[in-house]
N, C-alpha and C positions, 0 to 999 in steps of 0.2 A: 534891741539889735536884731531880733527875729524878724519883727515886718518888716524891715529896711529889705533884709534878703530874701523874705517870700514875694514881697512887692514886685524887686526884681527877677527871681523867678520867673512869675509870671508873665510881667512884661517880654520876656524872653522867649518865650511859649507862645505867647500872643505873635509874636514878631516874627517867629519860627514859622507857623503858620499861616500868616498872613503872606510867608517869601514862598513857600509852598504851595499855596493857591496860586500865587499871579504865574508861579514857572508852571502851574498847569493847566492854566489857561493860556499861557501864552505858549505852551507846546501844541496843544490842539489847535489853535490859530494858524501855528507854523507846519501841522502835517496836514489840514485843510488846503494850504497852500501848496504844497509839497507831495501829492499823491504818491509820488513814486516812491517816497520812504515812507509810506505810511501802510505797516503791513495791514490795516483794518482796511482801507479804501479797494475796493473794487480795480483791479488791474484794466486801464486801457491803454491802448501801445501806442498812441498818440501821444501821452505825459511824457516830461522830462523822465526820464531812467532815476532813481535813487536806489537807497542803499535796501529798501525789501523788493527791488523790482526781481532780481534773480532766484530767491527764493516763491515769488511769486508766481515766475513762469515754469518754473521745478516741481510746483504745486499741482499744477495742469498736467501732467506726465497722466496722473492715473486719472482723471476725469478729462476725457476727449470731450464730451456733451458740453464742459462749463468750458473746456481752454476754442472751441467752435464758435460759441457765444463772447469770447473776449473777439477774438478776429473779426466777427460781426459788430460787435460795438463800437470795435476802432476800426471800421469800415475796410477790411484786407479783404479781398478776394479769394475765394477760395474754392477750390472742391473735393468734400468726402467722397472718401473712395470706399470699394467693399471690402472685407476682410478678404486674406488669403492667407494660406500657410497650416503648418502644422506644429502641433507640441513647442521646443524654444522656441521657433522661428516664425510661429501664429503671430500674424498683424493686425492687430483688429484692429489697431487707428492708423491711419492712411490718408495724408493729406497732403494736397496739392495744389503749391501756391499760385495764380494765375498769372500774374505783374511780374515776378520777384525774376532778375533777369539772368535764368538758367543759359547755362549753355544747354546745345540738346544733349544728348536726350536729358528730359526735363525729372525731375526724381520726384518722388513723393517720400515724405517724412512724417514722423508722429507732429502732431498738432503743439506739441511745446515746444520743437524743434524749428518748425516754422513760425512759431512768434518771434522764438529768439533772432531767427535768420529777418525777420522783417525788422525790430530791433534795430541789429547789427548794421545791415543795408543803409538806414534812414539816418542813424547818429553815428556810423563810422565809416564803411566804404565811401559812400560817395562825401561827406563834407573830407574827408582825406584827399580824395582824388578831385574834390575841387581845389584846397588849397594845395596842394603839389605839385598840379598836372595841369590845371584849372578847364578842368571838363570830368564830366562823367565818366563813370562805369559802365557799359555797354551791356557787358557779357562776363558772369561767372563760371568759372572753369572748374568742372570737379568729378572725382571719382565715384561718383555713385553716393547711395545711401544705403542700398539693405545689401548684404550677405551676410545668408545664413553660414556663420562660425563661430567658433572661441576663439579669445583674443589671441592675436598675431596669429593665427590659423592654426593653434595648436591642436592635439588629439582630445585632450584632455583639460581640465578647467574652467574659470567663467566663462560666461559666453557674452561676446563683444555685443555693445549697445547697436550695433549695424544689425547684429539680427533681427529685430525689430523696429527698422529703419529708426532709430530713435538718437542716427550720429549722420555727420554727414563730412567727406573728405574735401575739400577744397583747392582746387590744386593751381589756380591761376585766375588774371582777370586782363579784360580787355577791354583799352578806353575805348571815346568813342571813334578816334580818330586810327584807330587799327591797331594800338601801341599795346603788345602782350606783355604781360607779368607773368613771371610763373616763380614759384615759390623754388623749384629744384635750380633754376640757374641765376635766380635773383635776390635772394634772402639775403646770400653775404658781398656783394656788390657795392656795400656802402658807396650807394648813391640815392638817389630819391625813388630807386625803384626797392631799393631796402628799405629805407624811410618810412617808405608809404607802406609797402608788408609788415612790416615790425609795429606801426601805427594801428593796420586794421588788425591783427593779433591782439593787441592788447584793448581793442574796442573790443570785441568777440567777448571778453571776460565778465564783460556789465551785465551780459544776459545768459552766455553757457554756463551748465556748470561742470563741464571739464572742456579747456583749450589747452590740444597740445602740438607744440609748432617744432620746425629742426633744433630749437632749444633743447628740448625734454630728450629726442635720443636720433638716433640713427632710423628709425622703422619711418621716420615722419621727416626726413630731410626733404620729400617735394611735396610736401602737404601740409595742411593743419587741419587734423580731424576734432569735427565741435558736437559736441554730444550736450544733453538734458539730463544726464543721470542724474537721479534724486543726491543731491548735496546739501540742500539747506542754505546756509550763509558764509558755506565752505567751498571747495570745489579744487580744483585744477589748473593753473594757467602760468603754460608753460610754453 
């Protein structure tokens, strides 16, 4: 009676392992194919987005040297700028996208900031405002990127990711055909100029890792400010 049940033991074990080889081989197959979920594979902003790209680009926060060399690989235009600043408010990464269609004055951002913003651009403003509007985005509308403060301008406490340009406030957009959006008189309009802000909001999340839109509170009813803060696989988006 004992071999009967060592036999199948074994065979069980064989079996067991045999399902465990093929699902890992055929996972390596499917994150070969799949760069963007694949936290091993080298980040280029050209791939499809998956689920390590945000951690990814959160990664590049404290190496500007490697997140300069993804922009270059995935062929964005770009130019490092010099440091400037003091103590919180020191910016020693400073970059500034050339394409990416600022309103003026054009801002410069920390270099994770601007992948995500190219990102965003590529997989969600403009196929949005293709299918909505069916034309492009012209012109991004927005309140800056660096001030030196703590958050919500307080006296005291952390100090907001704008100190070191490493957020950026967004505050409208303009087709090509002259047509303004803006987040303060359009958010709750449900119409397709809600549509399309509520749409590109929830693109911003695939690559920031904090969005927070007139959802999250009153301080942000004409904006959505999108920051890089170190979150990992967590974040913000609101």
């Amino acid at each position: 009676m004992l071999r009967p049940l060592a036999r199948l033991s074994a065979d069980r074990l064989v079996l067991t392992i045999l399902v465990l080889i093929a699902l890992f081989v055929g996972g390596r197959a499917w994150l070969a194919e799949n760069p963007g979920s694949n936290p091993w594979a080298p980040l280029d902003l050209n791939d499809e987005p998956g689920w390590a790209t945000k951690s990814k680009i959160a990664a590049l926060r404290d190496d500007p040297a490697q997140c300069r060399a993804v922009l270059e690989r995935s062929e964005v235009d770009f130019t490092p700028l010099e440091p400037v600043g003091e103590g919180a408010c020191r910016r020693e990464d400073r970059t500034l996208l050339s394409e990416f269609p600022y309103a003026d004055p054009r801002p410069d951002t920390t270099c994770a900031v601007a992948a995500a913003l190219e990102i965003w651009r590529r997989d969600s403003v403009q196929p949005a405002a293709q299918e909505i509007f069916g034309q492009d985005v012209a012109r991004i509308e927005h309140f800056g990127s660096f001030s030196c403060r703590r958050l919500y301008g307080r006296d005291e406490g952390p100090w907001s990711e704008h100190a070191t340009g490493n957020a950026i406030d967004i505050a409208g957009f303009v087709l090509e055909d002259g047509t303004r959006i803006t987040i303060v008189n359009d958010w709750d309009t449900e119409d397709e100029r809600s549509q399309f802000l509520r749409e590109v909001r929830d693109g911003a999340c695939v690559a920031f890792g904090t969005v927070l839109s007139p959802d999250y509170n009153e301080a942000h009813r004409d904006h959505f400010h999108l920051d890089q803060e170190s979150r990992g696989f967590g974040g913000v988006c609101r």
